[in-house]
N, C-alpha and C positions, 0 to 999 in steps of 0.2 A: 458361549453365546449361541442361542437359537437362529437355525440358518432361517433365511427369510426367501419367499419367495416372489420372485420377480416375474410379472405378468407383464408381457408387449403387446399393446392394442392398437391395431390400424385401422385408419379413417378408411371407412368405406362410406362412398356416394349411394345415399338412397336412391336407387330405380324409379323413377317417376310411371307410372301405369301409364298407356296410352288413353285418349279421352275417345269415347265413343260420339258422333255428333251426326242429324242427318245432312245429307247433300238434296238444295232446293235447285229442281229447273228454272227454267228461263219464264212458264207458265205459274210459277208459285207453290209447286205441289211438291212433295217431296218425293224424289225420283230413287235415291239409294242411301247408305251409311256407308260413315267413313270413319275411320281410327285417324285422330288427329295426337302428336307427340305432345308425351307429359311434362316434356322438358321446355315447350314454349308455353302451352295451353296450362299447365299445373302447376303455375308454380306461384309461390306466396307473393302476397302484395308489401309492398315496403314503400307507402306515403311517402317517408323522407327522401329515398331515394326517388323516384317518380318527379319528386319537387325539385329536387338539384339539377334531375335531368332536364325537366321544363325549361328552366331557370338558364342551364350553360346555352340549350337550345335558343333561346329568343336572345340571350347578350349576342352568339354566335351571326346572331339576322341583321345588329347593325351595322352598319357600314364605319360611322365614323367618320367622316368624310370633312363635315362640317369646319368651314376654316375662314378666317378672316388677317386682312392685313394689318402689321404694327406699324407704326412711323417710321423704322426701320425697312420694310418690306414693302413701303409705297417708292415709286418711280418718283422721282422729281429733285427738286435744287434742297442741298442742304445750306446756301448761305440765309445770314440773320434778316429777317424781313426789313426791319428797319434797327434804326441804334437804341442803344439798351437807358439812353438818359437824354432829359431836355425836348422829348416829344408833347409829352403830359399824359401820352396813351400806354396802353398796361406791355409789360416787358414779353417779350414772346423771343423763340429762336427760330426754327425753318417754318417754313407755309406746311411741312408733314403733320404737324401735332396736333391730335384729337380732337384741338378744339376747333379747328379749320375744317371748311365744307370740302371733302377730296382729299382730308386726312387719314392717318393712319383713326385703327378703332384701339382704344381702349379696354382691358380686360374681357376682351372679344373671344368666340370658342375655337378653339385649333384642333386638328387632327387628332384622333383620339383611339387605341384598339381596345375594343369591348371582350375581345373573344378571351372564351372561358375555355380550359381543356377538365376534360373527363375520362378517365379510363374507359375504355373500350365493353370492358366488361362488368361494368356497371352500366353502363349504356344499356348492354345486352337487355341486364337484368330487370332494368325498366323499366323496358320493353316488354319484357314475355308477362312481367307483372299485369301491365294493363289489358296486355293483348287476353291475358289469359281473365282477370276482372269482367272483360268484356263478353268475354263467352260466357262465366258462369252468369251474367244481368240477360244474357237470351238477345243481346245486341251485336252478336257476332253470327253471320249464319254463311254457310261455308255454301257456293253457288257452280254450278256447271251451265256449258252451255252459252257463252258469250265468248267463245274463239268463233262461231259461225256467223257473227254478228257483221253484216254485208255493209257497214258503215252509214246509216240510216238512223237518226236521232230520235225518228219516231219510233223504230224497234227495239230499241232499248230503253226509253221511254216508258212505251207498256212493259216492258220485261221489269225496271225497278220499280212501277208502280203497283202490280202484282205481287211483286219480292217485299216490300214496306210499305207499300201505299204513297199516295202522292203528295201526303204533305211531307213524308217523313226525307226526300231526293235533295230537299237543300241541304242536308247535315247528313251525309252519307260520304263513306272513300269507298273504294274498290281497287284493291289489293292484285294485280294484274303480274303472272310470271314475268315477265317483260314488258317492251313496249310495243303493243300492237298497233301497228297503225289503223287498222279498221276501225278499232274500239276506241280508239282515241279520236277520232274525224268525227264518229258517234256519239263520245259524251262530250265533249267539250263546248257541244252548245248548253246543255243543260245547266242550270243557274244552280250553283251550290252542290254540285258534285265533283268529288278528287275522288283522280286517277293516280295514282301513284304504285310504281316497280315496289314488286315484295321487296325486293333485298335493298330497297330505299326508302323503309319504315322505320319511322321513329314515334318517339313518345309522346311528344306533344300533340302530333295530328290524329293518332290514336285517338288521343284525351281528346279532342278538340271537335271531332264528328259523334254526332250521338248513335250511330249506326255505321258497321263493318261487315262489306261484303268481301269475303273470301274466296279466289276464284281457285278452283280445287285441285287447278296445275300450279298456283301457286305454293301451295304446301312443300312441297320440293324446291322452289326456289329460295323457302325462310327457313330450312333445314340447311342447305348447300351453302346460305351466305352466313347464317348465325350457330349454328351446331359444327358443322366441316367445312371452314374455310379453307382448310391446308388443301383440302380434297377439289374444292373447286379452283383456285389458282395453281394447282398442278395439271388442272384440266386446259384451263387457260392458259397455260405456257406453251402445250402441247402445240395448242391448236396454233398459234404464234410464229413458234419453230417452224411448224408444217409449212404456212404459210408465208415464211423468209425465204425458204427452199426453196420456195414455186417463185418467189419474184428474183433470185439468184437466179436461174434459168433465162439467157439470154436469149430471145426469137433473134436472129440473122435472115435476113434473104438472100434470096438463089443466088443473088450475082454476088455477096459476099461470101458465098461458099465457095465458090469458084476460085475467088480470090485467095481465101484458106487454103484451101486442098493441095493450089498451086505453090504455094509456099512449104509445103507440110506440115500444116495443121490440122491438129485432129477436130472432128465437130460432130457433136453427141446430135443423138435423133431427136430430143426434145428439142433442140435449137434452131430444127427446118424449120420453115414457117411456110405453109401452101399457100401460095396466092390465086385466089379466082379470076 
């Protein structure tokens, strides 16, 4: 028998190139470049998936709520309204049933859960699809320059009408590291502008504005929550711990030191408290 030979081939992940794109000022012009990751910005578009995502997104938005009582679930007397023979009038049993004003309802709507679940990571993916669609349509333009933004509606006003022009402000998001308060007190009067936390982007509102402003500290925020989440909840735990630590730390006053010491108690120097 002829020996045969055996080839082992391992999946390697194609490297996505970084996207080169430039960074627009707050006056419209373009101020620097920046290398944006291939791995949100590059990557292929997938319709079906995009559309499931839409789709789980808006079931996820009903509430559900919707509810009506049966004749069971109305308050009142179950005895027989009147007797069943020798009235001449049509037979009925309590005052509850549908056909009475103050009755239960009939095949009426009840609580109902719409919500859809999605893998996390299809979520991801069509996400970076659009996100990335959007840049190569020249509808994606990456912005600096609105962290100084002094909470003035009409300064960011001229800043997106400069940035898109002013009819383009009703269908426009802006993709903010966090939540600023300055810049949030600033757009939130403008008519048809979303403010929305990078690391609380999804797909539908993507789709849904025909214009994305990228503000250029947020690029690290949609790296941290969608490429290294292990990396950012490790960071968050940290800070967490820290901060248990510090409320563990009893402050005592003078005169309860006294009382300590007296005893023999011991009482650590974080626990004095200076009184003015």
């Amino acid at each position: 028998m002829p020996k045969t030979k055996t080839t082992i081939t391992k999946d390697v992940k194609e490297k996505v190139s970084a996207i080169k794109t430039e960074v627009y000022g707050l006056d419209g012009k373009v101020s620097s470049s920046i290398s944006l990751p291939g791995e949100i910005f590059g990557v292929k578009v997938s319709p079906k998936l995009i559309t499931q995502a839409v789709r789980v997104y808006l079931a996820n938005q009903r509430l559900g709520t919707h509810s009506t009582k049966t004749r069971s679930m109305v308050k009142g007397s179950t005895r027989k309204i009147y007797r069943q023979k020798g009235t001449g009038r049509a037979r009925h049993g309590d005052i509850k049933a549908p056909i009475f004003v103050g009755g239960g309802v009939a095949h009426g709507p009840h609580q109902v859960d719409h919500s859809l679940n999605m893998p996390a990571n299809m979520k991801k993916v069509a996400l970076f699809g659009v996100l990335s669609e959007k840049l190569k349509a020249g509808k994606l333009k990456v912005v600096s320059g609105f962290m100084r933004v002094n909470g003035k509606t009409k300064e960011i006003a001229a800043a997106l009408s400069k940035l898109i022009g002013e009819k383009n402000i009703r269908n426009t998001m802006l993709l903010t590291p966090n939540k600023i308060n300055s810049l949030y007190l600033a757009g939130r009067n403008i008519e048809g502008l979303t403010m929305r936390e990078a690391n609380l982007a999804n797909t539908y509102e993507v789709l849904q504005n025909n214009g994305i402003l990228l503000m250029e500290e947020s690029i690290k925020t949609l790296v941290n929550t969608f490429l290294n989440p292990k990396k950012e909840k490790a960071g968050i735990k940290k800070e967490e711990k820290v901060e248990e630590k510090k409320e563990k730390v009893r402050i005592i006053s003078p005169k309860k030191v006294k009382m300590l010491v007296k005893k023999g108690k011991k009482v650590t120097k974080k626990q004095l408290k200076k009184q003015s």
